[in-house]
C-alpha positions in Angstrom: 41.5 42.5 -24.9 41.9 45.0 -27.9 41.0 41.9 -29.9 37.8 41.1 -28.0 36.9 44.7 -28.2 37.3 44.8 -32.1 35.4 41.8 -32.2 32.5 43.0 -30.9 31.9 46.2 -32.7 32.1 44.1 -35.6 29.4 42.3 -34.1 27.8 45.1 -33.1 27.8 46.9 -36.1 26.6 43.3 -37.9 23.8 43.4 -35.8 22.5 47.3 -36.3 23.1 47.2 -40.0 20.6 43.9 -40.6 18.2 45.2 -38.5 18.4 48.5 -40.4 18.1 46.4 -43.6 14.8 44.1 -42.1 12.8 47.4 -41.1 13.0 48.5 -44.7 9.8 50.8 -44.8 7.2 50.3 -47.5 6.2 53.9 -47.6 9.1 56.1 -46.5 7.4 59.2 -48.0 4.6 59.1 -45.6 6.6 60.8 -42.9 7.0 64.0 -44.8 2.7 64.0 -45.8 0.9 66.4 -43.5 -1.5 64.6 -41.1 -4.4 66.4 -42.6 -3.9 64.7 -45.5 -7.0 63.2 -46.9 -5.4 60.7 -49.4 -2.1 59.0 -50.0 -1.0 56.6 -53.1 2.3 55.1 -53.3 3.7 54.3 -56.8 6.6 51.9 -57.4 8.3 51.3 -61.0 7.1 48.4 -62.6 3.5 49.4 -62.2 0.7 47.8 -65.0 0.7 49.7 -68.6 -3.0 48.9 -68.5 -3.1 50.9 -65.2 -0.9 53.8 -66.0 -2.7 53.6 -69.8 -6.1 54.2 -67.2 -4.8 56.7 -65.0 -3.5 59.0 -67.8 -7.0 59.3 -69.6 -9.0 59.3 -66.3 -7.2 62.0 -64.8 -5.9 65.3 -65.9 -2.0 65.8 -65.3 -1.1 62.0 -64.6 1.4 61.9 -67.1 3.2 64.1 -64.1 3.2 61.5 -61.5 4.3 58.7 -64.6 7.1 60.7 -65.6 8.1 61.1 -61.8 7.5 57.2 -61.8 10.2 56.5 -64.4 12.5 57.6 -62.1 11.7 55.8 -59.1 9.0 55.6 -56.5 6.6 57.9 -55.8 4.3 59.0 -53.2 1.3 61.3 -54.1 -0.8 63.1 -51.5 -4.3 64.6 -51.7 -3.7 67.5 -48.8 -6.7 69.4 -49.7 -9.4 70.7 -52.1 -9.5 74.2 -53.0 -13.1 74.8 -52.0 -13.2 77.4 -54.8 -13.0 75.1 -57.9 -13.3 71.9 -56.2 -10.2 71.1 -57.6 -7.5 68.9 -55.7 -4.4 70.0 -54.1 -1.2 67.5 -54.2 2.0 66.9 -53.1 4.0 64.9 -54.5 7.4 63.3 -53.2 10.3 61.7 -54.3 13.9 60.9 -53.6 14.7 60.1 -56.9 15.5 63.5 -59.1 16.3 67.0 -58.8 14.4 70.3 -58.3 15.7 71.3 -61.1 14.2 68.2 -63.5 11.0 68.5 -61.2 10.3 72.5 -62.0 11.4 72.2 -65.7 9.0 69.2 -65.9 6.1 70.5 -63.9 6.2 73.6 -66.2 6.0 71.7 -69.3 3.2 69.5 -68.3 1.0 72.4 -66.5 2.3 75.1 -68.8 3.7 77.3 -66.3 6.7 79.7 -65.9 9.0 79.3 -63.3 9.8 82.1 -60.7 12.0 81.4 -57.9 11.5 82.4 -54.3 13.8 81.9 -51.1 13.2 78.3 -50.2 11.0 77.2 -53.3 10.1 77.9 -57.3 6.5 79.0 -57.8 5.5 77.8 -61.0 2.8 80.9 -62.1 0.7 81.4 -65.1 0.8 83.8 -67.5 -1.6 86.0 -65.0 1.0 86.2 -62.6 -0.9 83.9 -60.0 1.5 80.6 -58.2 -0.4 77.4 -59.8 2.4 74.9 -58.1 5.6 75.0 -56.7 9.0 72.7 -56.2 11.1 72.4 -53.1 13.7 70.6 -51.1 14.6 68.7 -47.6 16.2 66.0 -46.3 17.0 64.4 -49.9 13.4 64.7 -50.7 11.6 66.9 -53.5 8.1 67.8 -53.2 6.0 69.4 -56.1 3.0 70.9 -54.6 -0.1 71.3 -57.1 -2.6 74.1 -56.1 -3.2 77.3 -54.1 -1.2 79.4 -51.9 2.2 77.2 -51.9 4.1 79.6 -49.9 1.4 78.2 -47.0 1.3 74.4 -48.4 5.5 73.9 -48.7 6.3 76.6 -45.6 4.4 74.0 -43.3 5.8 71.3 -45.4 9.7 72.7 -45.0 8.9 72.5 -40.7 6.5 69.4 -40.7 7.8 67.0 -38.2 7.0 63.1 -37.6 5.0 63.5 -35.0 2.5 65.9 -37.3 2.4 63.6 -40.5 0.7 60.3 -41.6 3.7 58.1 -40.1 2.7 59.4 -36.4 -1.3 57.7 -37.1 -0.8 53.7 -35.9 -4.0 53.0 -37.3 -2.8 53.7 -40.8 0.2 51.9 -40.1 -1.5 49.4 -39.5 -3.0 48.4 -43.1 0.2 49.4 -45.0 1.3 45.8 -46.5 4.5 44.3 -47.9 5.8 46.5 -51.4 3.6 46.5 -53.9 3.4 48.5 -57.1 0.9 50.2 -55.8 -1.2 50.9 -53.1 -3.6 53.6 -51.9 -4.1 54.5 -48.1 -7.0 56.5 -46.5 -6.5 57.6 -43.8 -9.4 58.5 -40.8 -9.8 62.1 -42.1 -10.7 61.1 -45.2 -13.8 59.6 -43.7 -14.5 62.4 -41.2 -14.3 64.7 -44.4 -17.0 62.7 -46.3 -19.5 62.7 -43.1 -19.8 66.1 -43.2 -20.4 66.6 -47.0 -24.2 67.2 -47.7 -24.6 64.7 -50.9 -28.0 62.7 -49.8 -29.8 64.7 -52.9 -26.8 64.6 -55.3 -25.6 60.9 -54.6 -28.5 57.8 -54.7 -27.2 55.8 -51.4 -25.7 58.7 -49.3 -27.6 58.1 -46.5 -27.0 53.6 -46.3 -23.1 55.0 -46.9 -23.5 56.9 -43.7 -24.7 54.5 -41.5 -22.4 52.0 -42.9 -19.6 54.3 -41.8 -21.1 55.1 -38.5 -21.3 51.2 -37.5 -18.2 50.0 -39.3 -16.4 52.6 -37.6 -12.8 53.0 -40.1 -9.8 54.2 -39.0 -8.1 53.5 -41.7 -8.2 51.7 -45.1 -5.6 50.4 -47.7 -6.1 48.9 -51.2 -2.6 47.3 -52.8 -2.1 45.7 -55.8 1.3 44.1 -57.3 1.6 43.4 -60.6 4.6 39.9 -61.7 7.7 41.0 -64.0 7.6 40.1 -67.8 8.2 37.1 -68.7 6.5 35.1 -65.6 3.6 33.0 -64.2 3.2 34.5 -61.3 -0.8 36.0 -60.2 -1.8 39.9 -59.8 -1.4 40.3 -55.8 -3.9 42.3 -54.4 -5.1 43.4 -50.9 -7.5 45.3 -49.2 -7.1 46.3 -45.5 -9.5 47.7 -42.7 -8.1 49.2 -39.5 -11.3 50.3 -37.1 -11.6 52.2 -34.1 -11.8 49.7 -31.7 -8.4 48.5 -33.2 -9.3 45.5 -34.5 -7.8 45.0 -38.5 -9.4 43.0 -41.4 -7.9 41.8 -44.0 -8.5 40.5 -47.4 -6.5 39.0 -50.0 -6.9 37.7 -53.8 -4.3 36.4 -56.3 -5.6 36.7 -59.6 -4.0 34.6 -62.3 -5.2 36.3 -65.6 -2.7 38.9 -65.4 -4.0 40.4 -68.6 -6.6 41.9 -66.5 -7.6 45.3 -67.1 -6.3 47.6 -64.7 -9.8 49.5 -64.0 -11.4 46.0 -64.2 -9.4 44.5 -61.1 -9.5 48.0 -59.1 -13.6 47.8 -59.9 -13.0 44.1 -58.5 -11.5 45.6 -55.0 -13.2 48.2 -54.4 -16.5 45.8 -54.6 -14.9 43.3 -52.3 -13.6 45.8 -50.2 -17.9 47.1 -50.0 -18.9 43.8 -49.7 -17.0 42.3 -46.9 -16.7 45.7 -44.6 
């Protein structure tokens, strides 16, 4: 009987581990990004030069996130816009270093000094104001970008599951298989661009509208995977469409030229994406 018994757990335990090891989630991060969150990318190593060779001149502070990215995936959040400047606030996450490399790194790309608090490091400039700030749970670390961090990270240090991204089954939804990188907006997103009054600044606002209003998103994902060196294999790249009455559409390209340009084949989604939702 003691044999049987042993047995069994053994089986048992066989049983729980590969079923751990076949629910292996694409976007673990998106548990720990706020529900209000208006944008989230997920970065894996490997992603295109061309890309990352893009992202850097397009957008001030990248080389952050690449750096990050060197040392394993990344997950990067858009929770906000500080109204005053119009400039985004982000979160970043990881699993992959320390809050000490994060806050000696975010310093040296933002040029900020490091002052510690009780359950974070404000990163202030030389006026005394907190421009970012580096904390700690649960084996992650988070590097908030923006305003007021001791509001951003304190919610951040309590958030639950049930108040993040991970708790919205529409997003869920259109989040495919690993790929280097893909981008997920979520229903607030859209919500947030209905209300913004840009009929006289942006030619189209109005058809974008009404496009919205019948398509009806609840969620949307773009994903792109680029091969390994050295190997024939096409770009992979997806586009996803959760709406509110729950059906989800989907589209898919390989593209063999993988010396595409990495702004050329996101222009070639995003107008795929427009032309077939």
């Amino acid at each position: 009987m003691k044999k049987t018994g042993v047995s069994a757990t053994v089986l048992l335990a066989a049983v729980v581990l590969f079923s751990a090891c076949g629910k292996d989630d694409p976007v673990p991060e998106l548990q720990l990004v706020p529900a209000t969150a208006l944008l989230h990318v997920h970065m894996e190593p490997g992603l295109n030069n061309n890309l990352t060779s893009f992202a850097g001149s397009s957008f001030s502070g990248f080389i952050l996130a690449d750096s990050l990215l060197n040392k394993g995936p990344l997950g990067v959040s858009l929770v906000g816009i500080d109204i005053s400047t119009l400039n985004p606030q982000l979160l970043l996450l990881t699993q992959n270093t320390t809050t000490e490399y994060a806050t000696a790194l975010t310093a040296r790309v933002l040029n900020l000094d490091p002052r510690q608090e009780e359950d974070r490091v404000d990163l202030v400039s030389e006026h005394g104001y907190a421009r970012a700030s580096v904390t700690q749970r649960d084996g992650w670390t988070a590097i908030y970008i923006g305003p007021a961090p001791h509001v951003t990270l304190g919610s951040w240090l309590d958030l639950e599951k049930d108040n993040s991204l991970a708790a919205d089954t529409s997003l869920l939804k259109v989040i495919p298989e690993h790929r280097h990188i893909t981008v997920l907006f979520p229903e607030n997103l859209f919500g947030f661009l209905s209300l913004l009054p840009l009929e006289r600044q942006i030619p189209g606002w109005t058809d974008y509208k009404a496009v919205m209003n019948r398509i009806r998103p609840a969620a949307l994902s773009v994903s792109v995977s680029w091969p390994g060196p050295d190997t024939d294999e096409p770009v992979q790249a997806g586009v996803m469409l959760a709406r509110r009455d729950g059906g989800v559409s989907t589209v898919e390209i390989s593209i063999s030229d993988t010396h595409i340009d990495a702004d050329s084949c996101f222009a070639l989604l995003l107008s795929v994406a427009e032309g077939s939702f």
